[in-house]
C-alpha positions as CSV (number, residue, x, y, z in Angstrom):
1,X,37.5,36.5,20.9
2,X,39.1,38.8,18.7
3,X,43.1,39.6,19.7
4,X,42.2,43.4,20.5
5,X,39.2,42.3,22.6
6,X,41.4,40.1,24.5
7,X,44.2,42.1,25.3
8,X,41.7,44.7,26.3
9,X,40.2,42.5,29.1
10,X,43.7,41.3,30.1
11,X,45.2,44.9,30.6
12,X,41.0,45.4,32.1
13,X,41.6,42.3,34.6
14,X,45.3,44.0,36.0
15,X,43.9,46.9,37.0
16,X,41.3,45.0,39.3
17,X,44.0,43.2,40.1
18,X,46.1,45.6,41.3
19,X,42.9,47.9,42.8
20,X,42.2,44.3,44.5
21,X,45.3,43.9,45.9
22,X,45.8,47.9,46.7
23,X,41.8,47.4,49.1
24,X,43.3,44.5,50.3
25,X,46.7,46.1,51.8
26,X,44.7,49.4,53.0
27,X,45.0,49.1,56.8
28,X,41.8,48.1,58.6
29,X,39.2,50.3,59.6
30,X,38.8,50.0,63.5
31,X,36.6,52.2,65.8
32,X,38.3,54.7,68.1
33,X,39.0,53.2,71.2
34,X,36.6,54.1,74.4
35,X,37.6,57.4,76.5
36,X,38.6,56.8,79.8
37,X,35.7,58.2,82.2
38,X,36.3,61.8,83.5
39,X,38.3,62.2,86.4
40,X,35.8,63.6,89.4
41,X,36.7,66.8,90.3
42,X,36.8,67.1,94.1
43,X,38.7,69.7,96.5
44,X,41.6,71.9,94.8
45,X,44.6,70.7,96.8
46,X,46.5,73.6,96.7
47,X,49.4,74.2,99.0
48,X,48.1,77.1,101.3
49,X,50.6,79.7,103.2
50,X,51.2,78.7,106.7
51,X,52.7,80.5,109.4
52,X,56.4,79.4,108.8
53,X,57.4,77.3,111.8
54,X,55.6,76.9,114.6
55,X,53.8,78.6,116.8
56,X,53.9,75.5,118.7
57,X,57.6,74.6,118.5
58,X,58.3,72.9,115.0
59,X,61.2,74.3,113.0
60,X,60.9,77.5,110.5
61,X,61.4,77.4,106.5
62,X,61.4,79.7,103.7
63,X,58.2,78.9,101.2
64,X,60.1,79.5,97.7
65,X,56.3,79.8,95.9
66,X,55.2,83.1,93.8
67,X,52.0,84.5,94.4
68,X,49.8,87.1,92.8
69,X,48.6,90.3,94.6
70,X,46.1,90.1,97.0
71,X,42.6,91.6,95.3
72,X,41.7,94.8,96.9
73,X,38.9,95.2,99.8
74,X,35.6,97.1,97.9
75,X,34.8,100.3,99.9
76,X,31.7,98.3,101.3
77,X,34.0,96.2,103.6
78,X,36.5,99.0,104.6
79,X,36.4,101.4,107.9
80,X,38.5,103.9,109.0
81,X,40.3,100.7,111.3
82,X,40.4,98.4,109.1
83,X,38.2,96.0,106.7
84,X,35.1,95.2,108.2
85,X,32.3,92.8,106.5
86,X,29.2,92.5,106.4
87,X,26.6,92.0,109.3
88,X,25.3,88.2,109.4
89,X,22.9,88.1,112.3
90,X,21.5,84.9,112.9
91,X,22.1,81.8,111.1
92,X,25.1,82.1,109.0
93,X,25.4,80.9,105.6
94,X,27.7,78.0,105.0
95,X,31.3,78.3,104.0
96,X,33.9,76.0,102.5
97,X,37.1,76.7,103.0
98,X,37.7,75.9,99.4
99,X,36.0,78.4,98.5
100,X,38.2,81.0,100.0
101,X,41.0,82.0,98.2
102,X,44.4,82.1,97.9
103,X,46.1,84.6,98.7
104,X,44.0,84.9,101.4
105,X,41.5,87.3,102.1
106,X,41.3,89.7,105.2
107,X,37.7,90.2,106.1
108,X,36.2,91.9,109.2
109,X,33.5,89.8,111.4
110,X,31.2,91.9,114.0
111,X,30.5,88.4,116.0
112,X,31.4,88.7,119.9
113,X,34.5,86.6,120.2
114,X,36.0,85.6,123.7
115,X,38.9,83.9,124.6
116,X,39.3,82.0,128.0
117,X,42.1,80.7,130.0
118,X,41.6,78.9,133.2
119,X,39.0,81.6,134.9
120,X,40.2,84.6,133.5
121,X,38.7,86.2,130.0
122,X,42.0,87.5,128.1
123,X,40.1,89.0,125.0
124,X,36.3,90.0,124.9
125,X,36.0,92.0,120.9
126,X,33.3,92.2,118.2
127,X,35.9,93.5,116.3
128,X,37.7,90.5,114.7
129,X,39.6,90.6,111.8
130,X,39.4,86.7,109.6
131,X,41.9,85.4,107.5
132,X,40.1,83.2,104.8
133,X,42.5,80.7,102.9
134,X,42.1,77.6,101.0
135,X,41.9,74.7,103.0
136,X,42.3,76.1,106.2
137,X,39.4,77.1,109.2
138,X,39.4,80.7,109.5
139,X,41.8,82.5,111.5
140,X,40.5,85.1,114.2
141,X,42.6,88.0,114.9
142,X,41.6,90.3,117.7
143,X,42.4,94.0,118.3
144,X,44.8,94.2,121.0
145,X,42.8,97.2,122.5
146,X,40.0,94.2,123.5
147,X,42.8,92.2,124.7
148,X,43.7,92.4,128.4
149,X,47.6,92.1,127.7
150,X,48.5,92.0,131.1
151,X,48.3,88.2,131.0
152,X,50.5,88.0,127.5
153,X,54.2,87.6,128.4
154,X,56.3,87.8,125.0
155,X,57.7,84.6,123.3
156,X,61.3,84.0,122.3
157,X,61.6,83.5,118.8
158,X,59.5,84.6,115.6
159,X,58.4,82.7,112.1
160,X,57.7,84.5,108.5
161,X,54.6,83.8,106.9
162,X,54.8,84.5,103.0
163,X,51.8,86.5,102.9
164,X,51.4,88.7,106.0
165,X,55.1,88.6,107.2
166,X,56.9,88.0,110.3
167,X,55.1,87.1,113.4
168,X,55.8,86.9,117.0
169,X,54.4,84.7,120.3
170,X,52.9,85.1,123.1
171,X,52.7,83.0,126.0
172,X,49.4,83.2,128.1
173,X,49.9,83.5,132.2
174,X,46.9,83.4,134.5
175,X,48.0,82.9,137.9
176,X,50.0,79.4,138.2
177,X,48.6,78.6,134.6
178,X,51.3,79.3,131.9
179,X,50.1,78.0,128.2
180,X,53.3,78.7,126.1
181,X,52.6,80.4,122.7
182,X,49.1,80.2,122.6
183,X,49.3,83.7,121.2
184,X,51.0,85.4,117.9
185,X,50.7,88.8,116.2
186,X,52.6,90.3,113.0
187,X,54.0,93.5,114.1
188,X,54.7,94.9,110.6
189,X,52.7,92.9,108.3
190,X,53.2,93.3,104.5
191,X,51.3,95.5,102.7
192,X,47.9,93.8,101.9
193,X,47.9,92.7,105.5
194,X,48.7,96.2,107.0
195,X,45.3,95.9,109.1
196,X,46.7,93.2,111.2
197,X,48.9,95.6,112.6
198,X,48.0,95.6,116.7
199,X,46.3,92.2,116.6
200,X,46.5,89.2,117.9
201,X,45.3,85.4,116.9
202,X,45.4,83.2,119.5
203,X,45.0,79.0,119.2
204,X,41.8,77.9,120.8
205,X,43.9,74.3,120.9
206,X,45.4,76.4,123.8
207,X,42.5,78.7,125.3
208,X,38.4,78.2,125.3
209,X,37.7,80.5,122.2
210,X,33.7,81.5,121.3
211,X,32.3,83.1,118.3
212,X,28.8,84.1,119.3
213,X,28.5,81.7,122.3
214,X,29.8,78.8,120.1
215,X,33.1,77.0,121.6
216,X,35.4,76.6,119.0
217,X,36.8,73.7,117.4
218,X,40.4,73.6,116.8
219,X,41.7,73.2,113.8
220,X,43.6,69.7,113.6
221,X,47.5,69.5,113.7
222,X,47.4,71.8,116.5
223,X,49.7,74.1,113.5
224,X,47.6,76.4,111.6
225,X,45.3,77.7,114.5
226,X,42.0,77.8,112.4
227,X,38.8,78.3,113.9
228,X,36.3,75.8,113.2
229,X,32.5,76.9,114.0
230,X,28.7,75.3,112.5
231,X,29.1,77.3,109.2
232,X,32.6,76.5,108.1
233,X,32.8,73.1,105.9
234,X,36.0,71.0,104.7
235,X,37.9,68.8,104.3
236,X,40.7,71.0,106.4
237,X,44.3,70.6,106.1
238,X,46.1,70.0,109.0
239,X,45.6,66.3,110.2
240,X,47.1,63.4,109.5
241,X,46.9,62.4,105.4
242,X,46.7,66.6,104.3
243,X,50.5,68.0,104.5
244,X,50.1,67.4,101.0
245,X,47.0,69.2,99.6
């Protein structure tokens, strides 16, 4: 082989060489690794306002959490005493109580309420007033007009709610029955929350509450006082296993 020839094919063979070795040192192709399956979405724990304290003895606190402004009330749900909603005769449709928001929302309900302790009826409206948060059974506050306030002796003591403000109790007394702080009402409730001035929620742990002819079901923890009828759907904070959501 001629000299020229040769060194042609030896400078030819280092460059494979060194292409060779250059494919061999590459790092090895591997396929991406599997994604991890989707986490199921389920309820949004998110830590609802409480009533600060208890209205059934347990110590008060201060909730350190920001919030954003409650969205206004369209002039559909409003009357000259306050929010009122619309008319739902009949079957009602469900409602989870993760659906409701948070802040909550003040809605009126036309449904004939009653609240019952021992034989005496201490409230009688179709004027409520609900509180819908996340999480929780709504709360039912009655007009104190439709309240027979001669049983309600005031409570020692008041809590501060983030949201609506600072709230008093009520003890109920019918005859030798005394049920302590089965009542509370904000007297000045912040702004948003102005209509709740002159009501009062009561905790039908402590009196025979009825929406429509329908005892209610008391919220569990015996803390929150949510109402629990056929239309509302959980989970619901308040038992054993929720502080946390």
């Amino acid at each position: 082989m001629p000299r020229g020839a040769s060194m042609a094919l030896k400078s030819f063979s280092r460059q494979i060489g060194i292409g060779m070795r250059f494919v061999v040192r590459r790092a090895p192709f591997t396929l991406p690794a599997e994604r991890a399956p989707a986490r199921p979405r389920g309820p949004r724990y998110r830590s609802p306002c409480r009533i600060r304290g208890s209205a059934r003895g347990r110590s008060t606190g201060t909730d350190r959490r920001t919030n954003d402004e409650v969205e206004p009330m369209n002039d559909a749900e409003r009357a000259p005493d306050g929010p009122r909603g619309p008319v739902h005769p009949g079957s009602r449709p469900t409602e989870s109580v993760w659906d409701y928001p948070r802040p909550p929302e003040l809605r009126g309900d036309d449904r004939h309420v009653t609240v019952t302790v021992g034989p005496q009826v201490v409230a009688d409206t179709r004027a409520s007033l609900r509180i819908l948060e996340t999480s929780h059974p709504p709360v039912f506050y009655l007009p104190r007009r439709d309240v027979r306030t001669a049983f309600l002796r005031p409570r020692p003591g008041r809590t501060h709610c983030e949201w609506k403000g600072a709230a008093s109790y009520w003890d109920v007394v019918v005859g030798d029955i005394v049920v302590v702080r089965a009542a509370w009402s904000y007297g000045q409730p912040l702004g948003p929350y102005e209509a709740l001035r002159d009501h009062l929620a009561f905790y039908p742990s402590a009196a025979r509450c009825t929406v429509d002819g329908e005892v209610v079901t008391a919220q569990k923890g015996d803390f929150y006082g949510g109402w629990i009828t056929h239309e509302i759907e959980g989970p619901f904070k308040g038992g054993p296993g929720t502080w946390g959501w």
